[in-house]
C-alpha positions, 0 to 999 in steps of 0.5 A: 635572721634567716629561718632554720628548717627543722627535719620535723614538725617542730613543739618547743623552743627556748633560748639558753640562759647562758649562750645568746646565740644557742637556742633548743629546739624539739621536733617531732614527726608525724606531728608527735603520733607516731616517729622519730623525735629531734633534740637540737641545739642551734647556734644563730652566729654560726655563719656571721649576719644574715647566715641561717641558724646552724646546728651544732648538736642534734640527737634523733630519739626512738620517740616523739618530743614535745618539750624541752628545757636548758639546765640553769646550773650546766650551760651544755646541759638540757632536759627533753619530754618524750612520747614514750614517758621518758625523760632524757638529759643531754649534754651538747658538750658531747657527742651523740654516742655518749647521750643521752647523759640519763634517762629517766622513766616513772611517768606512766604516759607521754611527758607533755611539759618541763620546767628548769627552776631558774632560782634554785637552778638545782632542779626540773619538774616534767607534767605529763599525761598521767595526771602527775607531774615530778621534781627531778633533780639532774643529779638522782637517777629517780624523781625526788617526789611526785605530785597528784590531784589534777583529774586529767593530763597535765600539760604544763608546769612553771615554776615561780621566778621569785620563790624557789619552791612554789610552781603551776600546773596547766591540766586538761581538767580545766584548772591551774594548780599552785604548788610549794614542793614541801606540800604534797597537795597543792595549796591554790586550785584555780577553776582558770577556764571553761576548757581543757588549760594548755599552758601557764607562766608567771609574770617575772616582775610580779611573784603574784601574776600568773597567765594562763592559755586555753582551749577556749581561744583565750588567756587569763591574767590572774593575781594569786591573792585574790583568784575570784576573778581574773584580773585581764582576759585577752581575746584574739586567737581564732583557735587554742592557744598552745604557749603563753609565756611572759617577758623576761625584761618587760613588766606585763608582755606576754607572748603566745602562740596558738593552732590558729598559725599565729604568735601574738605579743600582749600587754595585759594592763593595756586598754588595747592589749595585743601589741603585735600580730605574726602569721609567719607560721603555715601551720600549727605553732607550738613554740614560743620563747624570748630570750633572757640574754637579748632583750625583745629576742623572738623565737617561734617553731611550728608544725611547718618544720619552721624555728623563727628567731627574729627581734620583737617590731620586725617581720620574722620573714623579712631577716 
């Protein structure tokens, strides 16, 4: 599939859970410091096979966007992290005049992160960079309850793809935190690395698999059980690992994406973990997501204003 040229550094991607050819996309210009920012909804079939992504619902914003999320319970409906603390609802079904559909602002600095809870599908937390991060639910106009503890930015949040309730924190204090919504504090602080944690995701098969990614080059695999230690390491990203997300249709891969201009796939039970190496990206990449609907689908966005979308074996130049 040939790649779509975004109007801005590009920071996040993910595929619709309802919809096997829409894909979301975040940009940001100037690199998120200061600009514009660009919500986009992508439909990958819109000119047949081998014709380029087109957009179908594209909404500029008065500030940068560094993370997006589709709704699990409204298939037109999406969420976007913003530079100004914002959190904005869009709903693709409408035109650009009637979005955003609800904007949300507590955060007392830039939204880093957001995450849909896909079992609950009633509601999406926001991590930002005032330490905090809050549960949302689409349908209030304030945040049901904000949880506090982290020492620094909080740039990520993943909810459990078992439990409805429990979540984890990436921070830039170096730890990843396991939350239940029904405790203000959390219930595991997880000392991950000896740098600034930039992502973290768990594993879909295994409600006990958390992954996280970091400044310091590397991923950790840790099981929540038993936390002394992790129970992988993958080594093999020459700079900060930005994204670290877990396969949706296959036990134990993993997919990253770091400012080294690479995305990687993983097996962490593996002697020999990396499965795959792509440098398709010219500068820092930022995005990363694989489809729930389409099994081995790919897709990437970077600071080269590029969104990839290509099936895992394949080069993502050569569609």
């Amino acid at each position: 599939m040939p790649a779509f040229k975004a109007p801005a550094p590009g920071f996040a991607v993910r595929f619709s859970p309802f919809h096997e050819n829409r894909l979301l996309a975040a940009a940001s210009q100037h690199f998120g410091l200061v600009g514009n920012g660009h919500l986009i909804v992508l439909d990958l079939a819109a000119g047949g096979p081998g014709a380029a992504p087109a957009p179908v619902f594209s909404f500029p914003t008065s500030d940068a966007l560094f993370d997006c999320a589709w709704s699990e319970s409204h298939e037109s409906l999406c969420a976007a992290a913003s530079g100004d603390g914002s959190v904005r609802l869009f709903d693709a079904a409408l035109p650009p005049a009637q979005n955003p559909v609800r904007l949300l602002r507590e955060h007392a600095r830039e939204v880093h992160g957001l995450d849909w809870n896909p079992v609950r599908r009633d509601a999406f937390l926001s991590a930002s960079w005032d330490d905090t991060l809050k549960l949302w639910s689409p349908d209030r106009p304030a945040s049901v309850r904000t949880f506090r503890g982290h020492e620094y930015c909080v740039y990520a949040a993943a909810w459990s793809a078992r439990h409805p309730d429990v979540f984890a924190s990436a921070s830039g204090d170096r730890t990843a935190r396991v939350w239940d919504v029904r405790d203000p504090a959390p219930t595991l602080v997880l000392p991950a690395h000896d740098h600034e944690v930039l992502s973290l995701d768990w594993d879909k098969y295994d409600p006990s698999i958390l992954a996280t990614a970091s400044v310091d080059k590397s991923i950790r695999v840790w099981d929540v059980r038993a936390p002394r230690a992790p129970v992988a390491q993958l080594a093999g990203h020459g700079y900060a690992v930005k994204r670290v997300r877990f396969s949706p249709h296959r036990q134990g891969i993993l997919m990253s994406c770091s400012y080294d201009m690479t995305v990687c796939m993983w097996d962490y039970r593996a002697e020999d973990a990396l499965l795959a190496r792509y440098n398709h990206h010219t500068e820092f990449v930022a995005g990363i997501d694989m489809s729930v609907l389409v099994d081995g689908l790919l897709a990437s966005t970077g600071w080269d204003e590029m969104v990839y979308i290509w099936p895992f074996g394949t080069d993502p130049r050569a569609m």
